[in-house]
Backbone as CSV, one residue per row, in Angstrom:
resi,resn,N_x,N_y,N_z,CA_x,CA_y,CA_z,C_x,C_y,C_z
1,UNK,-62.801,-23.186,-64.596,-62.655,-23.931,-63.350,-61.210,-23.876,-62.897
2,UNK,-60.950,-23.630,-61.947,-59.564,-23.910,-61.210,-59.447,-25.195,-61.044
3,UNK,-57.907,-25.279,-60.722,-57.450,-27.062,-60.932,-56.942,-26.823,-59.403
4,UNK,-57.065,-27.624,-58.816,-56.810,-28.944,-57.334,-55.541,-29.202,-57.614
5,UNK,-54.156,-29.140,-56.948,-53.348,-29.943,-57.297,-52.855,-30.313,-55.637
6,UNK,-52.928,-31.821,-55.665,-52.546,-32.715,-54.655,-51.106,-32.715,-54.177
7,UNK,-50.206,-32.504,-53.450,-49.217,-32.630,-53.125,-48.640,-33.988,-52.069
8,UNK,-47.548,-34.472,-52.699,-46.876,-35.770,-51.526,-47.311,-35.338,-49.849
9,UNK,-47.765,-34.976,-49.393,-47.308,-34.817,-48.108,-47.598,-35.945,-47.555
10,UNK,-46.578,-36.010,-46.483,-46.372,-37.402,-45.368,-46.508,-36.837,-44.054
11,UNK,-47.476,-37.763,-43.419,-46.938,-37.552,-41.803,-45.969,-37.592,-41.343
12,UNK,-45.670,-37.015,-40.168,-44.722,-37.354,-39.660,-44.304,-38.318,-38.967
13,UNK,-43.412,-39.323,-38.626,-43.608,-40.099,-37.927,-43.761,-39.906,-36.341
14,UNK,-43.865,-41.063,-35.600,-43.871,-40.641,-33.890,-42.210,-40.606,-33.692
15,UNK,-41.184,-41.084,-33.720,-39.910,-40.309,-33.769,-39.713,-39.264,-33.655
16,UNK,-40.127,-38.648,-35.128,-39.726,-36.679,-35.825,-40.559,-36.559,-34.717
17,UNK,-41.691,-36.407,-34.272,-42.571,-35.503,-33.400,-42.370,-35.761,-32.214
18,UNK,-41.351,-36.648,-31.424,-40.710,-36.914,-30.102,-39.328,-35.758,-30.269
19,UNK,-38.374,-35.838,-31.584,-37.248,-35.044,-31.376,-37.554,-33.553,-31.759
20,UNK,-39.150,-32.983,-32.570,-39.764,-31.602,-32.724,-39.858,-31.249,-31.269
21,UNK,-40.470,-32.251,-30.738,-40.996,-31.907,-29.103,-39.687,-31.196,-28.042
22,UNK,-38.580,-32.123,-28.092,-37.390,-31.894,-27.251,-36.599,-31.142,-27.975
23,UNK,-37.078,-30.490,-29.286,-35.883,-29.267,-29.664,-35.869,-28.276,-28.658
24,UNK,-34.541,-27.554,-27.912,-34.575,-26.197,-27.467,-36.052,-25.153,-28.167
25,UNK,-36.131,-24.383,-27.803,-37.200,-22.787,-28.158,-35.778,-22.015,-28.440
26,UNK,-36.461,-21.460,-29.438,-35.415,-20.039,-30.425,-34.770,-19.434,-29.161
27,UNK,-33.746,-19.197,-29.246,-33.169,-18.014,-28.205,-33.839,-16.440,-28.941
28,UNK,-34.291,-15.531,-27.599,-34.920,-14.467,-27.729,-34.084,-13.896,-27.758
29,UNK,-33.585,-12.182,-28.353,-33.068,-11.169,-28.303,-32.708,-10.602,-26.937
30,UNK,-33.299,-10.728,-25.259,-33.116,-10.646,-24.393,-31.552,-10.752,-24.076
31,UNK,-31.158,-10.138,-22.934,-30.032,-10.279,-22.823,-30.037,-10.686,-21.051
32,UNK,-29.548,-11.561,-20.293,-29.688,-12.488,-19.690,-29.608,-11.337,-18.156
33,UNK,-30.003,-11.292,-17.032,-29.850,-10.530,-15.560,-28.588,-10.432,-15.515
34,UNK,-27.767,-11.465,-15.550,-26.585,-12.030,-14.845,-25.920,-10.991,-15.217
35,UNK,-25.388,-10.477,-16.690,-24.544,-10.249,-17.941,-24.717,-8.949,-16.821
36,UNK,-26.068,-8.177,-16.883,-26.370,-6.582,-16.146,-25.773,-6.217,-15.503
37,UNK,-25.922,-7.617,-14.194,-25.556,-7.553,-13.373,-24.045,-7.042,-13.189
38,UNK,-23.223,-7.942,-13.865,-22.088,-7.991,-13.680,-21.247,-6.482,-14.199
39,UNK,-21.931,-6.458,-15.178,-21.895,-4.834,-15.537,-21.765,-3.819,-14.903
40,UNK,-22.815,-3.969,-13.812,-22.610,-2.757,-13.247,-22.228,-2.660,-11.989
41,UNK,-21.182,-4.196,-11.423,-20.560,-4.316,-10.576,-19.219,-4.132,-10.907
42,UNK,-18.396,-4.583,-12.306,-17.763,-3.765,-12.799,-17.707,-2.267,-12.560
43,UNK,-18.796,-1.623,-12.513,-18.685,0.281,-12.521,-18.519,0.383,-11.902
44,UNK,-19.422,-0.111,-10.680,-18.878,0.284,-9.479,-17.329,0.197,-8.569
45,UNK,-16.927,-1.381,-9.277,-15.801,-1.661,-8.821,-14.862,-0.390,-9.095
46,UNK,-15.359,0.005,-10.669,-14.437,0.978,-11.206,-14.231,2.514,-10.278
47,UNK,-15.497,2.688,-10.383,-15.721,4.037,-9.745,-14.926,4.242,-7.984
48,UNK,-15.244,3.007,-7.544,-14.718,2.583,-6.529,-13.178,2.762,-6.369
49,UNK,-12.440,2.266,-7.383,-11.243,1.814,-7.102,-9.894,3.728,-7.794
50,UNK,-11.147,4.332,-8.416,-10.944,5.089,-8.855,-10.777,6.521,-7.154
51,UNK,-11.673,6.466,-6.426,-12.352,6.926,-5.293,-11.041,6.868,-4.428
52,UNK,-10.608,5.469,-4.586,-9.677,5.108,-3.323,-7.872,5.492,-3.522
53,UNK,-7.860,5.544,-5.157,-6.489,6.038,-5.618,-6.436,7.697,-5.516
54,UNK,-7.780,8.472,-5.827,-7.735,9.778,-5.051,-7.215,9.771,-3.977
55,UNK,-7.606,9.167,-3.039,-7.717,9.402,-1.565,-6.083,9.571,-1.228
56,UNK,-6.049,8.167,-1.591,-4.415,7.424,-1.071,-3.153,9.339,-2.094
57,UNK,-3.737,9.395,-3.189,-2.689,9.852,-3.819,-2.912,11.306,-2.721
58,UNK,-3.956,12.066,-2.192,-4.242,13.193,-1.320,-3.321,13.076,-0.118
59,UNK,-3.572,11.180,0.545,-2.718,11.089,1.492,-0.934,11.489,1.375
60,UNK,-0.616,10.664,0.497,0.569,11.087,0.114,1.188,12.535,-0.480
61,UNK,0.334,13.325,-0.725,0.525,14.761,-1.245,0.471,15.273,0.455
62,UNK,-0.353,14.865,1.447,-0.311,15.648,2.918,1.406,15.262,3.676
63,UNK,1.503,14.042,3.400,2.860,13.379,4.039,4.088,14.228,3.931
64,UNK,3.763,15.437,2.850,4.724,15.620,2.368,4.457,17.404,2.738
65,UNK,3.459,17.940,2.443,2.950,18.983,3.597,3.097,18.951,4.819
66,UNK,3.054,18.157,5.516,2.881,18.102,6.691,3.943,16.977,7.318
67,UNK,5.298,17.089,6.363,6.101,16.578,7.171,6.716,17.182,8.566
68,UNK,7.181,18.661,8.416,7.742,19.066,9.701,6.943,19.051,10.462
69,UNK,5.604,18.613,10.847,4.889,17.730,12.077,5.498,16.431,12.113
70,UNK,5.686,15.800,11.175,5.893,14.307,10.873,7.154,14.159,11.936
71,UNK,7.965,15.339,11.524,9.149,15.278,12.128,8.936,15.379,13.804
72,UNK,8.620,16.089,14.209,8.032,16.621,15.716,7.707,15.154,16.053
73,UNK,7.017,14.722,15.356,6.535,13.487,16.204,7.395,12.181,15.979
74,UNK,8.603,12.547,15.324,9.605,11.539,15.222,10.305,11.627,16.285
75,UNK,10.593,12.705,16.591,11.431,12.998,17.879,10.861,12.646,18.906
76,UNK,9.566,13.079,19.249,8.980,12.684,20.415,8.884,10.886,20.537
77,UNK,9.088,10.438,19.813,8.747,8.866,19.723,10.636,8.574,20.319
78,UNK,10.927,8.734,19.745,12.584,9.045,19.865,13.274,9.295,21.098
79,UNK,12.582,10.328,21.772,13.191,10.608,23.195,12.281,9.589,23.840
80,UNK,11.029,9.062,23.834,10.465,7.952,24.583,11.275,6.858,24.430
81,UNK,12.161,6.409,23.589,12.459,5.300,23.057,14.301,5.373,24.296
82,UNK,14.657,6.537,24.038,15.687,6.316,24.732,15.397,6.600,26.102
83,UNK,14.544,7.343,26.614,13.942,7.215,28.286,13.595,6.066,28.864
84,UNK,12.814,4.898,27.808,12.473,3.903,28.019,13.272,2.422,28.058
85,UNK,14.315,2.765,27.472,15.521,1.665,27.189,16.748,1.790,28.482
86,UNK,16.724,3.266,28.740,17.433,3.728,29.686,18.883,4.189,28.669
87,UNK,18.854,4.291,27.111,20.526,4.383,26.455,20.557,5.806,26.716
88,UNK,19.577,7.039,27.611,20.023,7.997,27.645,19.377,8.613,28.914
89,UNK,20.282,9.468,29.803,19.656,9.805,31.010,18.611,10.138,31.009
90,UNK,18.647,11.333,30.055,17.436,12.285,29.817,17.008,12.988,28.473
91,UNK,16.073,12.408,28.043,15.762,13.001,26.279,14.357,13.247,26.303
92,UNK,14.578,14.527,25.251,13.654,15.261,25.346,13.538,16.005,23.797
93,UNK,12.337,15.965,23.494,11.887,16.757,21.940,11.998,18.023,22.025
94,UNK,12.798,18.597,20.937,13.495,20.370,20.738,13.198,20.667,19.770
95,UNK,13.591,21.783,19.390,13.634,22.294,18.767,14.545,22.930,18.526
96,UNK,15.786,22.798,17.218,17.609,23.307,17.407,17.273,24.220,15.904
97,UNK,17.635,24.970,16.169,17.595,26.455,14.922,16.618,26.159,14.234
98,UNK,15.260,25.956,14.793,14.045,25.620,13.757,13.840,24.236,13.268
99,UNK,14.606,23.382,13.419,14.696,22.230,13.108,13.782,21.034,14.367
100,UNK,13.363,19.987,14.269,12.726,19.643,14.909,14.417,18.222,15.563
101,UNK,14.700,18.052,16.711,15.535,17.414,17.269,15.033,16.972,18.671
102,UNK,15.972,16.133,18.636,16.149,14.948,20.106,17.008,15.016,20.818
103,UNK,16.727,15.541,22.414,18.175,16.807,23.011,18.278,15.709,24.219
104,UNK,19.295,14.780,24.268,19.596,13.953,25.295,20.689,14.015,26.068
105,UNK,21.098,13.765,27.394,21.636,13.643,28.328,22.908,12.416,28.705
106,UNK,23.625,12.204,28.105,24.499,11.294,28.121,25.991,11.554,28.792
107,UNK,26.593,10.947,29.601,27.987,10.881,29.820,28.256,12.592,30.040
108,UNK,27.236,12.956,31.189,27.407,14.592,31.451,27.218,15.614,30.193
109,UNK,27.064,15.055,29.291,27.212,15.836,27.806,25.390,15.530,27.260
110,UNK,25.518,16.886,26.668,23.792,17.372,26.099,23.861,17.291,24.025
111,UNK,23.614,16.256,24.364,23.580,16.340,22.745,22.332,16.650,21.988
112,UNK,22.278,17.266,21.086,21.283,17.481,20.705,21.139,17.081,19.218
113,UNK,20.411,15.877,18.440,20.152,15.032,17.519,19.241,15.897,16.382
114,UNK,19.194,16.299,15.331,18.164,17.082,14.560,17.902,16.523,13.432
115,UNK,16.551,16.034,13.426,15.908,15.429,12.266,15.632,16.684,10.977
116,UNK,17.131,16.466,10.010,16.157,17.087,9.072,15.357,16.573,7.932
117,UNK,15.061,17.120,6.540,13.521,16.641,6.142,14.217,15.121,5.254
118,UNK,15.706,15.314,4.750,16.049,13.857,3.981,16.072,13.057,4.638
119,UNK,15.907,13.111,6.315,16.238,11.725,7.167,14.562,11.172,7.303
120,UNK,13.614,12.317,7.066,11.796,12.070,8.027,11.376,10.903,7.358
121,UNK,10.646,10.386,7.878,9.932,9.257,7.638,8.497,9.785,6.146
122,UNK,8.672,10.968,6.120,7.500,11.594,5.560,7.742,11.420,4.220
123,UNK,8.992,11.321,4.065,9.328,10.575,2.323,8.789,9.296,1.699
124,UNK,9.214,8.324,2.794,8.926,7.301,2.663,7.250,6.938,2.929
125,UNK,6.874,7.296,3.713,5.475,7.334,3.460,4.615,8.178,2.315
126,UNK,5.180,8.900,1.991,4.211,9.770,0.723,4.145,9.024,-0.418
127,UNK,5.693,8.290,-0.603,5.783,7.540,-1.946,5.062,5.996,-1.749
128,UNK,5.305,5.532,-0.680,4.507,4.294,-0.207,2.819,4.550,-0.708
129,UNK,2.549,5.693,-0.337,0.610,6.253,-0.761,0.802,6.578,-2.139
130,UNK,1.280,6.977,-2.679,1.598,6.843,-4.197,1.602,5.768,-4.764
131,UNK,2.732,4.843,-4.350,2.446,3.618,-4.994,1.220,2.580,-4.916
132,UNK,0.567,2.985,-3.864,-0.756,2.022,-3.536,-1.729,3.045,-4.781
133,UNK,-1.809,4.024,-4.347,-2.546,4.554,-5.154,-2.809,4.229,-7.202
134,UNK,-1.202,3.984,-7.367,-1.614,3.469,-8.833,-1.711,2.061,-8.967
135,UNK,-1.198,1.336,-7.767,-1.314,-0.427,-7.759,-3.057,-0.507,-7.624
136,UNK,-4.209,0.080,-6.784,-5.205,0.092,-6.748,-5.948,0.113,-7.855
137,UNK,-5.667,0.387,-9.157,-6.448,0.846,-10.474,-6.518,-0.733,-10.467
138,UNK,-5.290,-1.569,-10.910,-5.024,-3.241,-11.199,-6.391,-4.036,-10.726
139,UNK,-7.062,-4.619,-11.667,-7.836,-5.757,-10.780,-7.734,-6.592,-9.850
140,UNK,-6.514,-7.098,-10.247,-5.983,-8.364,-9.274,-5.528,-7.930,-8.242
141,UNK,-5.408,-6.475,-7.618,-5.811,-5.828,-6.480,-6.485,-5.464,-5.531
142,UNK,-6.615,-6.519,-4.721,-7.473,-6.506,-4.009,-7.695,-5.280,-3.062
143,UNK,-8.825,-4.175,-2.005,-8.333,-2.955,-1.155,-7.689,-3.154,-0.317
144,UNK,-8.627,-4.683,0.237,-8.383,-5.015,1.385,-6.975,-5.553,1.691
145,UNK,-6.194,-6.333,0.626,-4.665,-6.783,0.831,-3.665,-5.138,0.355
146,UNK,-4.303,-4.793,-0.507,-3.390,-2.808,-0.245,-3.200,-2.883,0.831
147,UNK,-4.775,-1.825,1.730,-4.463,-1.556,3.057,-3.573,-2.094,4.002
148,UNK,-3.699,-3.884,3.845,-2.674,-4.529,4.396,-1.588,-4.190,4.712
149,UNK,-1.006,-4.121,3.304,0.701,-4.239,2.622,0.702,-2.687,3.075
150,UNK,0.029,-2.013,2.642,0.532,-0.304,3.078,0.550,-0.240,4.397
151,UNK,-0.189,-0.808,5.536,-0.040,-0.997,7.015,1.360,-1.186,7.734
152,UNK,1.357,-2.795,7.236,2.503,-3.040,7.345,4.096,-2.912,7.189
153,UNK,3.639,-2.199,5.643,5.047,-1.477,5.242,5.842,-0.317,6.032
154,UNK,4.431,0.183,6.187,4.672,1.771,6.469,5.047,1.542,8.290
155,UNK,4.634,0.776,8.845,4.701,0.409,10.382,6.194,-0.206,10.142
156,UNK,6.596,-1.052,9.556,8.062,-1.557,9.248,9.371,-0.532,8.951
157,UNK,8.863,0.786,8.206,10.078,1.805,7.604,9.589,2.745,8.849
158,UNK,8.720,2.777,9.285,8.847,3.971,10.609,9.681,3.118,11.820
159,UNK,9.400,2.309,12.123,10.111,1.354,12.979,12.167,1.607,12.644
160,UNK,12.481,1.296,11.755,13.411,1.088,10.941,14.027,2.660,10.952
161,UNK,13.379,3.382,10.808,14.127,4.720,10.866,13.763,5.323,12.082
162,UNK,13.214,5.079,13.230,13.855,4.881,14.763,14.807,4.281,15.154
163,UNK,15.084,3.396,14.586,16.440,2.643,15.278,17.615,3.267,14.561
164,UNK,17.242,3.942,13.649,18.197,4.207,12.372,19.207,5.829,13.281
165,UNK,17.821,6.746,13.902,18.169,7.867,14.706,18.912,7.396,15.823
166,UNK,18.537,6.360,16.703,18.860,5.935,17.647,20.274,5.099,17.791
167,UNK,20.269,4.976,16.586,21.543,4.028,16.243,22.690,5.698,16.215
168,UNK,22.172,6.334,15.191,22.893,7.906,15.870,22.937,8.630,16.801
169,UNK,22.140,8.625,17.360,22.460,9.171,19.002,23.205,8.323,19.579
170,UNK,23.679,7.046,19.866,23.982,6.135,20.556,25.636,6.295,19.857
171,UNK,26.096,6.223,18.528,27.357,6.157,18.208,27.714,7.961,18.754
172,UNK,27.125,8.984,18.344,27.893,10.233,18.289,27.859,10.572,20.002
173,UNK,27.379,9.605,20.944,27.744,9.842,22.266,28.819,9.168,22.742
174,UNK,28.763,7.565,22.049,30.295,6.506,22.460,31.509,7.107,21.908
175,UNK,31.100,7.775,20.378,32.503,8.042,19.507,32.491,9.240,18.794
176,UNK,31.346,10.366,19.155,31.603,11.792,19.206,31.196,12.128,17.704
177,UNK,32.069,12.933,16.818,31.618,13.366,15.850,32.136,12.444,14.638
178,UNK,33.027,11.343,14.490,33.573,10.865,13.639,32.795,9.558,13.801
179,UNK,32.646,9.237,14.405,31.774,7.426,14.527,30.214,8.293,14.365
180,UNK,29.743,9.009,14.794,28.281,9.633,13.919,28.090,9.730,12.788
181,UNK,29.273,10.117,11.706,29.508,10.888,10.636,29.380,9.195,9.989
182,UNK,29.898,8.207,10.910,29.747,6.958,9.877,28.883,6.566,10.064
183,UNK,28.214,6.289,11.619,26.412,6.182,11.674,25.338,6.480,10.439
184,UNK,25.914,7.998,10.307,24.536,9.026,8.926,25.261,8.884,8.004
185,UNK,26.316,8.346,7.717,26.304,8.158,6.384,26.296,6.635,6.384
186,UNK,27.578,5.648,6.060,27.793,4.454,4.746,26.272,3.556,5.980
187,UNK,26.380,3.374,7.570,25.647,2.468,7.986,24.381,2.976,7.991
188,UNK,23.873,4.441,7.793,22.751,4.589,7.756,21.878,4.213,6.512
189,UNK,22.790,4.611,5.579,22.230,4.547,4.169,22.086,3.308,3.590
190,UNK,22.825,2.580,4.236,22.920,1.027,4.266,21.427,0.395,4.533
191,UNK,21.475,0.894,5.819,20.129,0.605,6.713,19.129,0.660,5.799
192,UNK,18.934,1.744,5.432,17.856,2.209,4.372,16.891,2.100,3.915
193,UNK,18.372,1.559,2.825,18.579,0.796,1.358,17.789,-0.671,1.524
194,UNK,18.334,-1.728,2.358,17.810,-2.525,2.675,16.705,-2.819,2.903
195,UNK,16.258,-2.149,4.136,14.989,-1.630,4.738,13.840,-1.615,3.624
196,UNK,14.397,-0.541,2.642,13.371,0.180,1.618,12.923,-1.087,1.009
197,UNK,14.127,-2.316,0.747,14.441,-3.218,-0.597,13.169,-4.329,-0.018
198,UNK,13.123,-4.456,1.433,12.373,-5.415,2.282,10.992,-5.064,2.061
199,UNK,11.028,-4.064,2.218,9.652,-3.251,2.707,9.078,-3.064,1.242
200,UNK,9.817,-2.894,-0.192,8.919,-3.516,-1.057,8.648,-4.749,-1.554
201,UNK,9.726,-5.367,-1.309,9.137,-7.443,-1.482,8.224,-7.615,-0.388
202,UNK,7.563,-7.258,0.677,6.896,-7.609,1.372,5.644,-6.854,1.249
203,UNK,5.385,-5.511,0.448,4.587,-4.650,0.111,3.534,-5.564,-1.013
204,UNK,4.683,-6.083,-2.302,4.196,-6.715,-3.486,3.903,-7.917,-3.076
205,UNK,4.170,-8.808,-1.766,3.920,-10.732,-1.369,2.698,-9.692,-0.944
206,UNK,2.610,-9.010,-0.163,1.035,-9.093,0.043,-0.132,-8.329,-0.381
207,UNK,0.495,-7.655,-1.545,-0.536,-7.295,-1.809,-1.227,-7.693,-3.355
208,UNK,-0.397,-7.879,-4.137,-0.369,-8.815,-5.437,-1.171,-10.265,-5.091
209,UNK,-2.698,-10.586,-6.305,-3.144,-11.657,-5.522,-2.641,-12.543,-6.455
210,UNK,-2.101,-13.768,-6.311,-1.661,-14.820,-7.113,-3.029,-15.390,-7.609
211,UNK,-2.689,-15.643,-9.135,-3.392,-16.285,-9.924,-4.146,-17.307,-9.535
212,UNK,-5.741,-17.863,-9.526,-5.794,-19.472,-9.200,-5.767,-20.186,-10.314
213,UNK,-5.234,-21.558,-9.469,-5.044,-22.563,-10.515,-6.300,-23.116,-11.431
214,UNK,-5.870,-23.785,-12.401,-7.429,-24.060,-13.054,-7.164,-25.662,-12.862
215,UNK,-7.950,-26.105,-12.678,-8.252,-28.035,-12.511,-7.882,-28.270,-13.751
């Protein structure tokens, strides 16, 4: 015969089977939408941000191809600028031994102004698309405040090196070849310098996103 053996068991009380009831359920092996989600907005961000530092770094490789256009159209902005102010009778976009220049009319005398490639604006813009281009990889980079800051920058140092030409045409007509010579050099380089120093603290305020605070 086999033996029966009885064991203590107790009910449970109504308590235990109120706090069995309100235990959580096992967490499943599943891994949650959200987590996916975010995943593969990450890639994209990536792929994305990857897309746009091509671009910008292409832009800046053309700036630099295609400066002696850059130049052409410095001049032409240039002789509008002094037709329009009236600081010169008559100016007009040239062309002086291959060089792209600004041939104006002053005090009976024909001067003729020649942008060459260390003065073009095409420097400063190539490296400006460069630098967006590797600031873009950064998270806390936003496109939309880049584009900004590169807008603005780049509209600020083209601005800045019009007045910079103009500031030379205007001295080497009052004071000939020796007050020019100080124009393009200590006050131009001056100009610059500054310019450049502005145009990146105002590049990095807007395009760098500040941290938020935590409560």
């Amino acid at each position: 015969m086999s033996d029966i053996t009885v064991t203590g068991v107790q009910p449970l009380s109504r308590r235990a089977r109120r706090e069995r009831a309100a235990a959580p359920e096992p967490a499943t092996g599943e891994q949650p939408s959200g987590s996916k989600a975010r995943r593969a907005g990450s890639l994209l961000d990536r792929c994305g941000r990857a897309l746009i530092a091509f671009l910008l770094a292409c832009a800046g490789v053309l700036c630099f191809v295609f400066e002696r256009e850059l130049r052409c159209t410095e001049t032409e902005i240039q002789a509008w600028i002094m037709n329009s102010t009236g600081l010169a009778e008559t100016a007009v976009p040239s062309v002086n031994n291959g060089i792209p220049a600004v041939t104006f009319h002053a005090d009976d005398t024909w001067i003729s102004l020649r942008l060459i490639p260390q003065c073009a604006i095409a420097v400063y813009l190539g490296a400006a698309c460069w630098l967006s281009a590797i600031l873009i990889r950064a998270p806390r980079v936003r496109p939309v405040r880049l584009f900004t800051a590169l807008a603005v920058t780049s509209s600020g140092l083209i601005l800045l090196n019009q007045v910079r030409l103009l500031v030379n045409g205007v001295m080497f007509a009052e004071g000939g070849r020796e007050a020019f010579n100080w124009a393009h050099g200590p006050i131009g380089s001056t100009m610059m310098m500054l310019g450049v120093a502005g145009s990146l603290a105002v590049f990095f305020a807007l395009c760098i996103r500040r941290s938020e605070r935590r409560a």
